[in-house]
Phi, psi and omega in degrees: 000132177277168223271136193304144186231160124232122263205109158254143183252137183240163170081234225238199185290322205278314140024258173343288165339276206322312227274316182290350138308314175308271201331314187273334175277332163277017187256292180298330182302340200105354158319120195253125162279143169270162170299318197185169199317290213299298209284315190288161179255314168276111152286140188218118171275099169248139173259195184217137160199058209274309187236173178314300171284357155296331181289331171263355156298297206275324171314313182295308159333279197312313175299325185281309187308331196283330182280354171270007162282333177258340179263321203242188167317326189298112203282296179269218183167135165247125222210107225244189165075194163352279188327307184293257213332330209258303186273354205358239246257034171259335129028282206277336160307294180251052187213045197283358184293351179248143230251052184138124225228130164226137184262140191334340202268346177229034182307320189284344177275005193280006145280327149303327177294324185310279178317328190292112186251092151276149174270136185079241168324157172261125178288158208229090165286139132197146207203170164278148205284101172215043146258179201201115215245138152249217193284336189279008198254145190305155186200122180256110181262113188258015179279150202295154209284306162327328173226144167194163195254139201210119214262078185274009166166154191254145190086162172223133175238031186276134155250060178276147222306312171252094185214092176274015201276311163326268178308353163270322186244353267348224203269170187280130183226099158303157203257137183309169149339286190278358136306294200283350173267323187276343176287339185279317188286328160258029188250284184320313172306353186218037162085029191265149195231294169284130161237150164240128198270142178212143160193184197307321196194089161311305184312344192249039180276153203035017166292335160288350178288111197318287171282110180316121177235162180193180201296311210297288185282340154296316183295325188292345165257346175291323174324302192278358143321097179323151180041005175277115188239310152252146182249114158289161196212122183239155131112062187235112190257134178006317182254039173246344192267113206281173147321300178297353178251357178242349158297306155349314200256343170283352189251350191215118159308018193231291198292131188257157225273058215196112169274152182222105170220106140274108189280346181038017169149130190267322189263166210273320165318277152025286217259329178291276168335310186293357206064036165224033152289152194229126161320307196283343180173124190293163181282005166264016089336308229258325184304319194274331173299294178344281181303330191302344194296157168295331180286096157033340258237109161331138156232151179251162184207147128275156181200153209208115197242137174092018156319127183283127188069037168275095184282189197297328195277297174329257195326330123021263204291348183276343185252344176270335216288300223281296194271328183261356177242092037092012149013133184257329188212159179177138198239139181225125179237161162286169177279120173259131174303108155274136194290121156128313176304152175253024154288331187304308185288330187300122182278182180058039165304122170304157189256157203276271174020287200288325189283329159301355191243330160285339167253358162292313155005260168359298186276315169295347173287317197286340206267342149314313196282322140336284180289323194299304183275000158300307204298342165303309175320316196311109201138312200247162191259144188189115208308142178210142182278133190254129136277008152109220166263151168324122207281349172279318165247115169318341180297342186223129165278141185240172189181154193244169182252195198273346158238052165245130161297151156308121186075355190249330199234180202307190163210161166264108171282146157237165201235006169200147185092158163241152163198182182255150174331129189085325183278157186237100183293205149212162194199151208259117169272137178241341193230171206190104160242208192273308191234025166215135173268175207208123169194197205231138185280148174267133154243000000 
């Protein structure tokens, strides 16, 4: 038997994936998973290294973790993703504490980086980045038995201006069809209800693809999965949301009514700079096609306050932009320079200040914008995923409806009824704060 592992994940879903792969291949390698650190003899670091402060998240990890080598069981330490891919092999300097280096581009080799006992030097995977892991690929799901994330491509070939994700992930690359249907299908055989579909840009999905597949001729078939009840849609960039994907989410009750469209920015200077302006139609167009529908449909957004040469007037049109489309969820991060970027290079830089004061702006806006529209709820029944107790209290149950995503958006607490782990009930909302409703399961 081979050495007890454990694996921490840092950064985002499309992450997550890499990690529960990982998992599933030292697992099949002879590898025993640990609960947690203290029980292991091997440590595994996959890291986030997209902004500055993710790059000092994962270093402040990678140090701590490194220090349970002197205290605790922990014999190595490993160190996979993003950081590596991005910084290689500088890495390997200022870091010797660390016994094995792996990079985006070789997530399958990671029984090797193991198995490898070289003296001295720390082995070093990392390559350009083009793999691409499918349904044949091990895979250890580490998210509750119900819901899971399912990665329909990898990369990105969008050049927007501060964006390090192209040299970190490579050019955008899709997963056949009939991959991602068969991984869908035995993830729902063994109780999974939710997927939330993820990659870099879900909307530029099958265009790399020799016979044209697209998001779109993907959904009509994930739809009709036995036991498969919501399909989430995350990552959709702005000029990809077609006429045809919200006829979709209007025709099948299995797509739940809900965009992840990050826009990062309303004004067209801005937007130019960042390399994402568009001709054919702005985001008070692309908000009013959206709301037009008969159906409902939630939208989640990002936005990015402190762009050089977000003059005063920008941010203006970017905070009424904010009070007038009524954002159901919406995350505001400031700009960060990445070295390496041609944002980077861009003159007329905003003062740290002034980009803190806009997304507190912001964020006190949203949070308005929030309660007013939770409080519209107050009343009504509405199916929610029962997800188990409250992490504040034994006292409550919590559960998400079909349009809060997992880890990102609000919750429900309920204060009255049981129901089981997973099932999805309906529960009467009774109370409405800015970013959690509070109700009761209908028996």
């Amino acid at each position: 038997m081979k050495s007890r592992i454990c694996l921490v994940t840092l950064g985002c879903a499309k992450n997550l994936v890499d990690s529960e792969n990982m998992l599933g291949l030292l697992k099949a390698g002879g590898y025993v998973i640990a609960s947690g650190l203290e029980q292991a003899e091997i440590g595994i670091i996959n890291t986030c290294g997209f902004i500055e402060s993710a790059v000092k998240e994962s270093v402040g990890a990678i140090l701590e973790i490194a220090d349970m080598k002197k205290t605790g069981k922990l014999k190595k330490i490993y160190v996979t993703g993003c950081l590596v891919q991005r910084f290689g092999y500088k890495l390997k300097k200022e870091l010797p504490e660390v016994d094995g280096w792996l990079g985006t581009g070789e997530i399958d080799a990671i029984v090797r980086l193991l198995d490898e006992n070289r003296a001295g030097d720390a082995p070093f995977y990392i390559s350009r980045p083009s793999y691409l892991a499918g349904h044949e690929t091990a895979r250890i799901q580490s998210s509750p038995f119900y819901t899971a994330y399912v990665k329909i491509a990898e990369g990105c070939s969008h050049r927007c201006a501060y964006c390090t994700i192209p040299g970190i992930r490579g050019t955008f690359r899709s997963r056949p069809p009939a991959s991602i249907l068969a991984e869908v299908e035995a993830m729902t055989e063994r109780g999974v209800k939710e997927i939330n579909l993820i990659a870099q840009d879900t909307t530029f999905y099958g265009k790399d693809l020799e016979k044209k597949s697209s998001l779109e001729k993907l959904l009509k078939k994930l739809v009709h999965v036995k036991g498969l009840q919501w399909i989430r849609l995350l990552y959709g960039h702005p000029k990809g949301i077609s006429n045809s994907i919200l006829d979709l989410i209007e025709s099948y009750e299995e797509i739940c009514p809900y965009l992840d469209v990050p826009l990062q920015h309303v004004h067209p200077e801005v937007l130019k700079r960042m390399g994402r302006h568009s001709d054919k139609e702005n985001a008070w167009q692309l908000m009013d096609r959206i709301r037009s529908r008969k159906r409902s449909i939630s939208v989640r957004s990002t936005l990015m306050v402190g762009f050089p040469g977000e003059t005063e007037e920008a941010f203006r049109e970017l905070h009424d932009f904010v009070s007038w489309a009524e954002l159901d969820h919406l995350g505001v991060f400031i700009f960060s320079p990445e070295k390496g970027t041609r944002a980077a290079r861009l003159n007329h830089a905003v003062e740290r200040h002034v980009a803190e004061e806009r997304l507190d702006a912001l964020m006190r806006l949203q949070a308005r914008i929030s309660l007013k529209k939770n409080r519209r709820m107050i009343g009504k029944v509405v199916p929610v995923l029962i997800e188990g107790p409250s992490e504040e209290t034994d006292l409550l149950l919590r559960g998400r409806t079909a349009v809060m995503a997992p880890d990102v958006d609000d919750q429900v607490l309920i204060n009255k009824g049981e129901g089981p782990l997973g099932d999805i009930l309906p529960v009467k909302i009774r109370k409405a704060y800015a970013y959690d409703l509070v109700g009761e399961i209908v028996t």
